[in-house]
KEVEX-93349 format. One record per residue (C-alpha): y, z negated, x. Coordinates in steps of 0.1 Angstrom, whole numbers. Layout:
<r <Y,Z,X>>,
...
END
This chain:
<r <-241,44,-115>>,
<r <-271,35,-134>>,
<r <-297,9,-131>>,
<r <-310,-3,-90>>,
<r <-341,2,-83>>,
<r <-363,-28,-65>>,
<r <-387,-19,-37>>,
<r <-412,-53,-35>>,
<r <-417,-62,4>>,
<r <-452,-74,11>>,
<r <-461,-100,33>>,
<r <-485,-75,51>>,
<r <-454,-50,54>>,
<r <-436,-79,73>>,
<r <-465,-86,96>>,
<r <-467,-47,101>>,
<r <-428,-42,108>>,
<r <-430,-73,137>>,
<r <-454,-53,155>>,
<r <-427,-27,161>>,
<r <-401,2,152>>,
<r <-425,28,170>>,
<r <-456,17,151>>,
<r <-436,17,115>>,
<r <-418,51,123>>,
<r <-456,67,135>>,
<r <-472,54,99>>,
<r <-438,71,83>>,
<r <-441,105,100>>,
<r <-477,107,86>>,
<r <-469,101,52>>,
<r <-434,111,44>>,
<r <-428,142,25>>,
<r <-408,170,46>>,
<r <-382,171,22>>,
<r <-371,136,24>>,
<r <-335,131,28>>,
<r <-330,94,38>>,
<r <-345,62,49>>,
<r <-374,57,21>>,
<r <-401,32,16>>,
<r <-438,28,17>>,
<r <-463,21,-14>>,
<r <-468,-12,0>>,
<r <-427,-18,8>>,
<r <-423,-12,40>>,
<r <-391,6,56>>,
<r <-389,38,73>>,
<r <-363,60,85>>,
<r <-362,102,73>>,
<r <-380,115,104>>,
<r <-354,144,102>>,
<r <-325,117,107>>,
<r <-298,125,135>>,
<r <-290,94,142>>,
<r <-308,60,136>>,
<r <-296,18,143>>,
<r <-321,-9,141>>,
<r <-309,-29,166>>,
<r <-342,-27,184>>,
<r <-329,-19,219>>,
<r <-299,-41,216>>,
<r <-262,-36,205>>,
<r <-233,-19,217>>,
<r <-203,-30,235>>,
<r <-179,-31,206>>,
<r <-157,-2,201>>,
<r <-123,-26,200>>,
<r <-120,-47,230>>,
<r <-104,-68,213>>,
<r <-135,-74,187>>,
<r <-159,-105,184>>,
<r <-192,-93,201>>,
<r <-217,-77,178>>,
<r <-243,-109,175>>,
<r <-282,-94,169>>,
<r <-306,-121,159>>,
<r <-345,-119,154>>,
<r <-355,-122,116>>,
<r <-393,-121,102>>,
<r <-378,-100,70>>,
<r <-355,-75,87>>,
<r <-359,-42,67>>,
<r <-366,-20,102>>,
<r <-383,-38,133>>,
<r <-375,-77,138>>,
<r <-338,-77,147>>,
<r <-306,-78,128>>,
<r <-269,-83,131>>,
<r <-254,-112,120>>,
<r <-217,-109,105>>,
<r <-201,-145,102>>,
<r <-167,-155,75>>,
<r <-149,-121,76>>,
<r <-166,-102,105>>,
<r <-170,-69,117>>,
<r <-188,-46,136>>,
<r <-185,-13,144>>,
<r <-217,12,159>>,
<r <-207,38,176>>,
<r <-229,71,170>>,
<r <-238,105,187>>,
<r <-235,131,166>>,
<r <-240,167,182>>,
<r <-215,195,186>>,
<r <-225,212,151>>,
<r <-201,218,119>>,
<r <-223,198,93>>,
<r <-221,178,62>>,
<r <-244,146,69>>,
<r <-253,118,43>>,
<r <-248,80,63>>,
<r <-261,54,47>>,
<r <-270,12,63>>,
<r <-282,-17,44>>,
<r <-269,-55,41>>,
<r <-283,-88,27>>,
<r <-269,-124,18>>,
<r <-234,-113,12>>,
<r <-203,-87,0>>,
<r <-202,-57,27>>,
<r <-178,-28,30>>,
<r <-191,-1,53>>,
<r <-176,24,64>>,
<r <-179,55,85>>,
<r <-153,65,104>>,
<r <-147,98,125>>,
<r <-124,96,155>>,
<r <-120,89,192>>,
<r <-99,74,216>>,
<r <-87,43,191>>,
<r <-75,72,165>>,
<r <-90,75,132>>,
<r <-91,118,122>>,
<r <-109,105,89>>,
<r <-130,74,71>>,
<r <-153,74,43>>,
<r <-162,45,25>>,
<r <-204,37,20>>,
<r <-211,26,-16>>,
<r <-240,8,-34>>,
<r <-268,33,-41>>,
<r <-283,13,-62>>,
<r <-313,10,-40>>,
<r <-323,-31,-35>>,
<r <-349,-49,-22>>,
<r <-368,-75,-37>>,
<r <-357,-93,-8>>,
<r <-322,-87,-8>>,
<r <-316,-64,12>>,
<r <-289,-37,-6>>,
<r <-283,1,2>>,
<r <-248,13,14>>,
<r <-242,49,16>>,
<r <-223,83,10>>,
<r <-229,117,15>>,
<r <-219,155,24>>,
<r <-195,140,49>>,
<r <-176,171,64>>,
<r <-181,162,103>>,
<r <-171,190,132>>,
<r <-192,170,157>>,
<r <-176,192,184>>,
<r <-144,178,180>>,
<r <-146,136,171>>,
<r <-167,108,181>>,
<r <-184,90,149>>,
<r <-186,52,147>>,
<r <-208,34,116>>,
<r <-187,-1,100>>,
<r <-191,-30,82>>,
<r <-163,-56,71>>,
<r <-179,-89,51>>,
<r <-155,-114,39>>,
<r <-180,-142,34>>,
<r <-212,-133,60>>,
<r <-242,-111,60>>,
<r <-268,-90,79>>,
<r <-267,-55,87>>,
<r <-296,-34,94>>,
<r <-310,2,98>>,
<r <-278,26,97>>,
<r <-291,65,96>>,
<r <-269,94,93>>,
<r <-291,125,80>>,
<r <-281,163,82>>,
<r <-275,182,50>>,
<r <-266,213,58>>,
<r <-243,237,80>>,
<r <-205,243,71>>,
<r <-191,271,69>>,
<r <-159,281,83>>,
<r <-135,251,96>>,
<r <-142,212,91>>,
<r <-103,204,96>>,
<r <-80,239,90>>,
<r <-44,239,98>>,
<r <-22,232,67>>,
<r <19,237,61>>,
<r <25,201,45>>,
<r <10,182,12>>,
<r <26,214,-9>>,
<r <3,238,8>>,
<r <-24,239,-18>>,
<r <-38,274,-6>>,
<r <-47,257,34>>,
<r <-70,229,22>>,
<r <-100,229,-1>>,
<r <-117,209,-26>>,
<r <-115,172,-15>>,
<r <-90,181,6>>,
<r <-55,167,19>>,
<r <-32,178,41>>,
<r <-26,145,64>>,
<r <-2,155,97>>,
<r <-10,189,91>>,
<r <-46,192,89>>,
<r <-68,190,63>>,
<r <-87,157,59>>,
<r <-120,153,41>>,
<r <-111,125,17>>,
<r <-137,133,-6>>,
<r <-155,107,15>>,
<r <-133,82,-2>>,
<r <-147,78,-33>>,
<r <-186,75,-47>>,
<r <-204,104,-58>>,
<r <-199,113,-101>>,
<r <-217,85,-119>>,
<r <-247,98,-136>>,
<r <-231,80,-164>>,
<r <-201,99,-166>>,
<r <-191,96,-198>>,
<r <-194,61,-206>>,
<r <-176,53,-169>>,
<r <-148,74,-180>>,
<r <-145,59,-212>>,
<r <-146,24,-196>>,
<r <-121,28,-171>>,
<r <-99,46,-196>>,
<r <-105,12,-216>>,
<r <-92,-9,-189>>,
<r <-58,13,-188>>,
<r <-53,13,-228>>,
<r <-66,-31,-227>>,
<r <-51,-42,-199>>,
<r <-21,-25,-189>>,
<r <6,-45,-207>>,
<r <42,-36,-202>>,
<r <59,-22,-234>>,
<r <82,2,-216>>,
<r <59,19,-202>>,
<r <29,16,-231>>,
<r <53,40,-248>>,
<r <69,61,-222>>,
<r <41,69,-195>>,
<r <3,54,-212>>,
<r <4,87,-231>>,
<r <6,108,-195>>,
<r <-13,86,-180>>,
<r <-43,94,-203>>,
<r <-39,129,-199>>,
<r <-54,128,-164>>,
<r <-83,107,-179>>,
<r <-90,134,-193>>,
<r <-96,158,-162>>,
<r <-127,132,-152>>,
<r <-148,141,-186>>,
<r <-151,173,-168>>,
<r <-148,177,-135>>,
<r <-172,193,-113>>,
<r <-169,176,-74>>,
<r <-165,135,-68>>,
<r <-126,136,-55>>,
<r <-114,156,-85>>,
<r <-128,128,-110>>,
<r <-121,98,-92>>,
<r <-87,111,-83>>,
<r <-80,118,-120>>,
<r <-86,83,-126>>,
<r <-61,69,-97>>,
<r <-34,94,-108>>,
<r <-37,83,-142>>,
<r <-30,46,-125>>,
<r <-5,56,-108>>,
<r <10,78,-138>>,
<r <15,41,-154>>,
<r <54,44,-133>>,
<r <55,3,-130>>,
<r <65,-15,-99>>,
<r <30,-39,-103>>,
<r <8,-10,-110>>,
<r <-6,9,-77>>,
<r <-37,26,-62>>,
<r <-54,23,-27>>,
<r <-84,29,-7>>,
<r <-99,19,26>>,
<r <-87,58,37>>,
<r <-50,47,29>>,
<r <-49,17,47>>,
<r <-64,30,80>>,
<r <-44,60,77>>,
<r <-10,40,73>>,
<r <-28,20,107>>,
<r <-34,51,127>>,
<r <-9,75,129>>,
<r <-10,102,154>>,
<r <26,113,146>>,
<r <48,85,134>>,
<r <82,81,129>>,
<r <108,57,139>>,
<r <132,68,105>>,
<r <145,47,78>>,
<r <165,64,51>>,
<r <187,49,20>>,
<r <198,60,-12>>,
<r <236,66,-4>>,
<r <271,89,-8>>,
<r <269,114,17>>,
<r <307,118,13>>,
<r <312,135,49>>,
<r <286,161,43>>,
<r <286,169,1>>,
<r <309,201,11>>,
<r <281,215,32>>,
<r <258,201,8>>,
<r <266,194,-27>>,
<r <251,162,-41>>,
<r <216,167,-65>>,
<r <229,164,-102>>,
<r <198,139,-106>>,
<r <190,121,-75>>,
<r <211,99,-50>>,
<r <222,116,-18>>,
<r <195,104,14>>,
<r <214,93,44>>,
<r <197,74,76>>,
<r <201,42,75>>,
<r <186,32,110>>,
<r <161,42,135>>,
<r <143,30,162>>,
<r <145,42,201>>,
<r <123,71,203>>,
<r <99,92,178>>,
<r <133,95,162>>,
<r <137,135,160>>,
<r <173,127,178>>,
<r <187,115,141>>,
<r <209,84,135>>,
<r <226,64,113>>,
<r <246,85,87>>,
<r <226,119,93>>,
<r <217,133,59>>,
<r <182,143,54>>,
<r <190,171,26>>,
<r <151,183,16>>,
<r <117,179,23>>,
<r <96,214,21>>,
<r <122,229,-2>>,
<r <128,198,-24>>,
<r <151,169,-26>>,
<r <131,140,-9>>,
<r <131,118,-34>>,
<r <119,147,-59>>,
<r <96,162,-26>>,
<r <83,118,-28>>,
<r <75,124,-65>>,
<r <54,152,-59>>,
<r <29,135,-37>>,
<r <16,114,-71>>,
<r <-8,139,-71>>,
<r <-29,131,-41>>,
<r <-10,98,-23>>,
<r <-28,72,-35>>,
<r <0,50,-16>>,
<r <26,61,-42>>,
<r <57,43,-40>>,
<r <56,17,-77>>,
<r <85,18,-98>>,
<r <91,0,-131>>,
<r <129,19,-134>>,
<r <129,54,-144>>,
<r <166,54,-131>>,
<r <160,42,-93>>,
<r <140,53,-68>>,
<r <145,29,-38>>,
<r <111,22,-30>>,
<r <111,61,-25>>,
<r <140,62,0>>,
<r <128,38,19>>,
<r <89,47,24>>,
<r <102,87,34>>,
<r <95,79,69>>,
<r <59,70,67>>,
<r <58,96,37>>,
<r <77,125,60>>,
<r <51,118,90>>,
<r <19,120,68>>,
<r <27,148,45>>,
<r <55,172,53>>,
<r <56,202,67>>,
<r <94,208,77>>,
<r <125,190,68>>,
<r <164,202,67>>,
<r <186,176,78>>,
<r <227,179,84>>,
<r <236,162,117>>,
<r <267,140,120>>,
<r <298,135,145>>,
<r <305,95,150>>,
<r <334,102,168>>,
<r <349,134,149>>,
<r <336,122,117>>,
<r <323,157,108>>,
<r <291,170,100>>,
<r <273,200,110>>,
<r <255,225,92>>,
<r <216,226,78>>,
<r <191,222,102>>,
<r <154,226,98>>,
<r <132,206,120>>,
<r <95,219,116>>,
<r <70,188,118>>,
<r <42,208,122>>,
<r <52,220,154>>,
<r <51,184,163>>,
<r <29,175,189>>,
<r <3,143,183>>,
<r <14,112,206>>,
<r <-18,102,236>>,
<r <-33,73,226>>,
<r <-10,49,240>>,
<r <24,66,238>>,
<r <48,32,230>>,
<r <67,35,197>>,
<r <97,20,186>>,
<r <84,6,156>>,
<r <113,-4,133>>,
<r <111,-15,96>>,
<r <129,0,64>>,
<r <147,-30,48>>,
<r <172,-10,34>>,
<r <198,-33,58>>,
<r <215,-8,76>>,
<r <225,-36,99>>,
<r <212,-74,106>>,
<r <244,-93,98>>,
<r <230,-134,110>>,
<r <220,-145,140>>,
<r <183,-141,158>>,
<r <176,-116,132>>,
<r <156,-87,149>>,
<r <176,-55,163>>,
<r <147,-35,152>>,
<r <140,-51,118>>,
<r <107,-59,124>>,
<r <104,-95,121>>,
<r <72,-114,105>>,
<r <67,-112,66>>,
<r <77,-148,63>>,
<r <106,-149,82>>,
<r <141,-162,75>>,
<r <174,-157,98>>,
<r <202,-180,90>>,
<r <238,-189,105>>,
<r <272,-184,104>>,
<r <272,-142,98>>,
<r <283,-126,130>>,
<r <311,-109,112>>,
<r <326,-149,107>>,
<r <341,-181,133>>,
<r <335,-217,127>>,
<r <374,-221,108>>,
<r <359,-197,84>>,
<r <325,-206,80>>,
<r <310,-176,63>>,
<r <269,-181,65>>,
<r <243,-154,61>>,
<r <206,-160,50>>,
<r <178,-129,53>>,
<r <146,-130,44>>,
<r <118,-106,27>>,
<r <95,-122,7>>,
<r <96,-145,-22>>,
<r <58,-155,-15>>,
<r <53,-196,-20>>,
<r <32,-217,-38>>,
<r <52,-251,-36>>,
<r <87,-238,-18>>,
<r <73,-263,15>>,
<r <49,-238,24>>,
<r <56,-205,48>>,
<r <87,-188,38>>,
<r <96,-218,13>>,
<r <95,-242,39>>,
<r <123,-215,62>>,
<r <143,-209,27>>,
<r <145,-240,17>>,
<r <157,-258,51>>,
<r <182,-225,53>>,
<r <196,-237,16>>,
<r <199,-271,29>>,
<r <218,-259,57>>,
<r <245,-245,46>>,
<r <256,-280,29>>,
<r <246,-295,66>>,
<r <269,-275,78>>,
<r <296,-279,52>>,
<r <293,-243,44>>,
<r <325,-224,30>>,
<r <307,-191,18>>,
<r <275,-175,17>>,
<r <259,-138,13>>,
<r <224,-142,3>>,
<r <206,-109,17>>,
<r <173,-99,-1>>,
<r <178,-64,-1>>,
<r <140,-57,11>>,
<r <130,-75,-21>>,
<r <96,-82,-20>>,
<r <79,-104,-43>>,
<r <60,-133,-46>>,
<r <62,-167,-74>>,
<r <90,-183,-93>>,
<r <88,-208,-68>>,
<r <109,-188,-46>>,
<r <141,-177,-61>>,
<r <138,-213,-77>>,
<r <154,-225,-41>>,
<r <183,-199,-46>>,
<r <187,-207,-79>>,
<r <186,-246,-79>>,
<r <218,-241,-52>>,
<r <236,-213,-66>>,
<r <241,-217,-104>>,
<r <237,-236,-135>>,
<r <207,-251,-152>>,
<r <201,-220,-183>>,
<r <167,-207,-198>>,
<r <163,-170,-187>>,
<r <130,-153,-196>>,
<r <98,-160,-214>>,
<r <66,-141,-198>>,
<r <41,-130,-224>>,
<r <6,-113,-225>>,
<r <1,-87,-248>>,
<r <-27,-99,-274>>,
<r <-39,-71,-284>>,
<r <-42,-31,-275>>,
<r <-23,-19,-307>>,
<r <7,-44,-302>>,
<r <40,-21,-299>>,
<r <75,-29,-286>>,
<r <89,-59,-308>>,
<r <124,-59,-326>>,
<r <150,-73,-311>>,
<r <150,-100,-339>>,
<r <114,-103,-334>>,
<r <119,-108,-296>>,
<r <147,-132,-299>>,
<r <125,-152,-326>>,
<r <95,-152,-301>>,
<r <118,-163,-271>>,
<r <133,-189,-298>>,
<r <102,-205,-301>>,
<r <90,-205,-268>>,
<r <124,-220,-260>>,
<r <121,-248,-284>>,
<r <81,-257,-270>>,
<r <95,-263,-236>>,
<r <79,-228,-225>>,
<r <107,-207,-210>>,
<r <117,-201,-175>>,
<r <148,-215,-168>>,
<r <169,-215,-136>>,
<r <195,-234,-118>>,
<r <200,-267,-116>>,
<r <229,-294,-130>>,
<r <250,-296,-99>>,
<r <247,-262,-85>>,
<r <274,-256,-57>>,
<r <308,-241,-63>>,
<r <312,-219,-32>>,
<r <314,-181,-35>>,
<r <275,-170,-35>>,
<r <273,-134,-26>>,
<r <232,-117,-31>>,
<r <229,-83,-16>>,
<r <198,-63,-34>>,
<r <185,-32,-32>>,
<r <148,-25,-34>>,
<r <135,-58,-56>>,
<r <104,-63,-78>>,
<r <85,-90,-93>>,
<r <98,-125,-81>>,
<r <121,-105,-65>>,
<r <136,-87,-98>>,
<r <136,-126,-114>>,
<r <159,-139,-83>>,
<r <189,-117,-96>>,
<r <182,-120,-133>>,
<r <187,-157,-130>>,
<r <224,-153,-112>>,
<r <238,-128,-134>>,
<r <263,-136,-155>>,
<r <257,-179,-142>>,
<r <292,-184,-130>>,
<r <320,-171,-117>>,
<r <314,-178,-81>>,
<r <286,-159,-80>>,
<r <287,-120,-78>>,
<r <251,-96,-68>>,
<r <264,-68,-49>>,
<r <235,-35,-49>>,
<r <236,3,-52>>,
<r <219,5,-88>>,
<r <194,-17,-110>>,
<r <164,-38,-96>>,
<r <126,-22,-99>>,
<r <125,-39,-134>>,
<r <88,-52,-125>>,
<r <90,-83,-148>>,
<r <51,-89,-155>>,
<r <21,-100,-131>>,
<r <-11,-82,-130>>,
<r <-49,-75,-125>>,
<r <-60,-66,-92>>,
<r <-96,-44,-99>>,
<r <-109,-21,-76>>,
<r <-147,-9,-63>>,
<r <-160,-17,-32>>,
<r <-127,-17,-13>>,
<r <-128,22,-16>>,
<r <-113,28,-49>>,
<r <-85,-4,-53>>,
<r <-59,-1,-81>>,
<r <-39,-27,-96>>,
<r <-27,-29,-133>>,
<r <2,-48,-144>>,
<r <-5,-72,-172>>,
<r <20,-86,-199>>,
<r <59,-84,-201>>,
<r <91,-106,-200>>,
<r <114,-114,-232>>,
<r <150,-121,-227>>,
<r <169,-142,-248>>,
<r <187,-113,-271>>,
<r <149,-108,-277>>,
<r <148,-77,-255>>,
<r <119,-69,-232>>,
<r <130,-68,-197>>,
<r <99,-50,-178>>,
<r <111,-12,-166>>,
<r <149,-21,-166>>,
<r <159,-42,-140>>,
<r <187,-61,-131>>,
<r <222,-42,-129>>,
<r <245,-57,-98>>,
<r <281,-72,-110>>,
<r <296,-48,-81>>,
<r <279,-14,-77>>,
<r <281,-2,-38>>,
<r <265,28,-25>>,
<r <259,32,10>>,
<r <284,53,24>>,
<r <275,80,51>>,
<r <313,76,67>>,
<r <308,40,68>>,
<r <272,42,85>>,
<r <282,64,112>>,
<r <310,41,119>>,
<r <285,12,124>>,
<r <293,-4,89>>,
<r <271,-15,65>>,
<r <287,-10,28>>,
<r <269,-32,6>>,
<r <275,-61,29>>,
<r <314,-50,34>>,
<r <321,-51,-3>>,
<r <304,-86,-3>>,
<r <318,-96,27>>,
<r <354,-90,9>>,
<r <346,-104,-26>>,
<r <340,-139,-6>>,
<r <367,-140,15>>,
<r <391,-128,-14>>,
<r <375,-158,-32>>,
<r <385,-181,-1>>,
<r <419,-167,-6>>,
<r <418,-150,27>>,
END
């Protein structure tokens, strides 16, 4: 890390890089050392490229078509204090362009590097063809600036086999800036392969240091992170700071902080950059808390660009057809398929059982992946593992190497005998292939009408109606949605929740199954609209931030008196309103945190016509939280404070237990039935006294 280091731009530097890149790059050969290694500058300031570069950008010439159609053009203006030549680009309020760069047909490790001025920029280097990303590195601060402003982006040994991918140089700016002068520079030869063949994320002997198996092939994320700080020590101890000050759920202080610091301690020693920076994500993501999560630019385009996906969605379930092939997992919940889309399916269906994943349980196989998948699934529960089940797709697609599934009879209601399907085998899709995109909501069926077949509607949607299952004389409604995300409950999904609430008294309503079983989060604002319908005005939950690093878990009469308090000040959260409704209120959950964990806590136990039907407790993520990263490439997120209950216990890591416990039943799936919904669906209508 370190301090930057200011070059001073003279005016007569200026005057001498107007009068053009060839003049500047002459003067540079003359005087630059041999062994330089990057873009440098003059005694009296001015820029030059290494004369050894492979590839160089000022903008000189012109700029490229951009690489996505789709894009904004790349806009190049003249400027008097551009670092190479007299042209720049100009990026606008969250633009982006994207050079692309010819690299030749050579095994190398190169160092890329750009510059930007007058605003945040997040480069990137990405190496790919054919609108498919093989692998991204992120360019961080060097610590190189200009007295001018002008700031150094950059990372090196960057494993490129040039003979197999095109190369394209980024930048994404939020707010605006200029880019100028990208260079990539050779390092050195590789030997052996750039990308080797690899049997799954468990195959550790394939894939080498900075290495992880992605769709079977080694990727080169060492490119994600910066190199070791020079600092190292006073980094690690910093970041190991923010963990033990600002992490704040009590649960977890005590059951996971302890192995959380353990991986802190790999970074006081590690010896390449993707070891220690990975030690310091995995200690994140050690934390086990449903607002606590790691990420990186790598991630993100990787969950974008998928050369193999799959159209799968699995649920936590009884496989009660299959368990005499198969016994059940003494720990973990059988995995049945919950739905799937039309193709890039494997020829699975609802109520197939997908039994392991490279030799382990999936949920177990999920697990594993902590150590390298910065995209871990986050869980405050160490009892459920829904957020698990329901990312296996995605997780299957990325990182597996084979899978043994049991295949069902609809019509016999039998079940065959283990299957292995081997993903590796697995072709990649053209560029262009369609998919059947379909999302895991854990709804093995959409119950309302103008709800999507394929699950995929927007974030902020909300489907409401009389449920198809219903008729007018009966008057059973439905309401789906995913997130709880509003500000004032009139904006987005508030606005569509709240008019769907007010409906159902419109519409003189007998019943209604509230289905939130994709349980995304959001504000208190949110369930507030369920709440303020469904039950009676009572004080639930008191969120509090952890003063200080060496506060442990309160009494239960210490709780209670700090809830107490709070209660008497006015302080508390408190849900439901003084004329809630009397008709039978069903709420189907599943995989819930956050907002999403609050919505049921403030219906349990309010009144007798209301019941929450689910397979197991909530995620138990009762706290908010610090979002902190660097640079966009290393992005982590650290839940902050806790929740006290009014028997004085602390409510983050425990969730919120269902009145009726339902597990998805594979008989029941492969007869078209959803079972959650069903047990619901008969609480009401024995309620209506049908």
């Amino acid at each position: 890390m370190g301090w930057p280091s200011i070059v001073s731009k003279s005016a007569a530097a200026v005057a001498g890089a107007l009068r053009g890149r060839s003049r500047l790059l002459a003067f540079a050969l003359l005087l630059w050392p041999t062994e330089a290694q990057a873009g440098s500058f003059f005694d009296d300031g001015s820029f030059a490229f290494d004369p050894n570069a492979t590839v160089t950008f000022d903008f000189e010439e012109g700029v490229p078509e951009p690489v996505d159609p789709e894009q904004e053009p790349i806009v190049r203006v003249e400027s008097d204090s551009a670092l190479s030549g007299r042209w720049v680009i100009e990026l606008g309020e969250h633009g982006q362009a994207y050079i692309p760069l010819q690299l030749p047909p050579l095994a190398r490790r190169y160092q890329v590097s750009l510059w930007i001025r007058g605003g945040d920029g997040v480069g990137s280097f990405v190496v790919g063809a054919d609108d498919r990303v093989d692998e991204i590195a992120t360019l961080y601060p060097t610590g190189r600036v200009t007295s001018d402003g002008w700031v150094e982006l950059a990372n090196d040994e960057l494993r490129i086999d040039g003979a197999r991918f095109g190369a394209t140089a980024g930048l994404f700016s939020p707010e605006g800036c200029e880019l100028d002068a990208i260079e990539v520079v050779a390092q050195g030869a590789i030997d052996g392969e750039v990308n080797p063949s690899c049997n799954g994320a468990v195959d550790g002997a394939a894939c080498g240091t900075g290495q992880v198996c992605y769709w079977s092939e080694c990727r080169n994320v060492d490119g994600w992170v910066p190199p070791i700080p020079d600092d190292r020590q006073d980094v690690t101890a910093y970041l190991e700071n923010r963990l033990r000050f600002l992490f704040g759920p009590f649960r977890e202080r005590t059951l996971d902080l302890p192995n959380a610091l353990l991986a802190i301690e790999a970074m006081r020693h590690a010896t390449d950059r993707w070891t220690y920076w990975n030690s310091f994500t995995l200690a994140v993501r050690r934390l086990h808390d449903g607002h606590t999560s790691t990420s990186s630019m790598g991630t993100r385009t990787y969950d974008t660009y998928n050369p193999r996906p799959l159209a799968l969605c699995f649920l936590e379930g009884d496989a009660d057809l299959s368990q005499g092939t198969e016994p059940s997992d003494p720990f973990y919940r059988d995995i049945v398929v919950s739905h799937v889309g039309g193709d890039h399916n494997l020829g699975l269906k609802p109520g197939d059982r997908l039994v392991r994943v490279d030799g382990l349980h999936p949920v177990a196989w999920s697990r594993s992946l902590i150590v390298h998948n910065w995209r871990q699934p986050a869980v405050s529960n160490h009892a459920t593992f829904a957020e698990h089940a329901s990312e296996l797709g995605g997780l299957v697609s990325r990182f597996a190497h084979e899978i043994e599934i049991i295949r069902c009879d609809a019509q016999a209601k039998t079940c065959g005998a283990v299957e292995t399907i081997n993903l590796s085998d697995i072709p990649y899709d053209e560029v262009g292939t369609p998919f059947d995109h379909v999302r895991c909501d854990n709804r093995p069926l959409r119950h309302v009408p103008g709800a999507p077949p394929s699950h995929a509607g927007e974030y902020y949607d909300v489907f409401s109606g009389l449920l198809n299952e219903s008729n007018p004389t009966e008057r059973i409604y439905g309401v789906e949605w995913e997130s709880l995300s509003t500000m004032n409950g009139q904006d987005g999904m508030g606005a569509a929740l709240s008019g769907a609430v007010q409906s159902l008294n419109d519409e003189a309503a007998a019943a209604v199954i509230f289905d939130h079983r994709t349980g995304t989060g959001g504000t208190l604002v949110g369930p507030a609209i369920i709440w303020n319908f469904a039950v009676q005005k009572h004080p639930i939950s008191l969120m509090s931030t952890r003063q200080r690093a060496e506060d442990e878990q309160p009494s239960l009469t210490e709780g209670q008196a700090i809830f107490n308090q709070a209660l008497a000040q006015g302080w508390v959260d408190v849900a439901g309103s003084s004329f809630p409704t009397t008709m039978p209120v069903a709420l189907l959950i599943t995989e819930d945190v956050s907002a999403s964990d609050w919505l049921p806590l403030g219906m349990k136990d309010a009144g007798t016509n209301v019941r929450i039907f689910g397979p197991y407790q909530t995620n138990g993520g009762f706290s908010t939280r610090f979002i902190l990263g660097y640079w966009l490439g290393i992005n982590y997120v650290l839940a902050s404070g806790d929740t006290f209950l009014p028997d004085g216990s602390t409510a983050n890591g425990r969730g919120v237990e269902p009145d009726v416990v339902v597990l998805p039943r594979q008989s029941d799936l492969l007869a078209g039935k959803d079972t959650v919904f069903e047990a619901a669906l008969s609480w009401v209508r024995q309620e209506l006294g049908q």
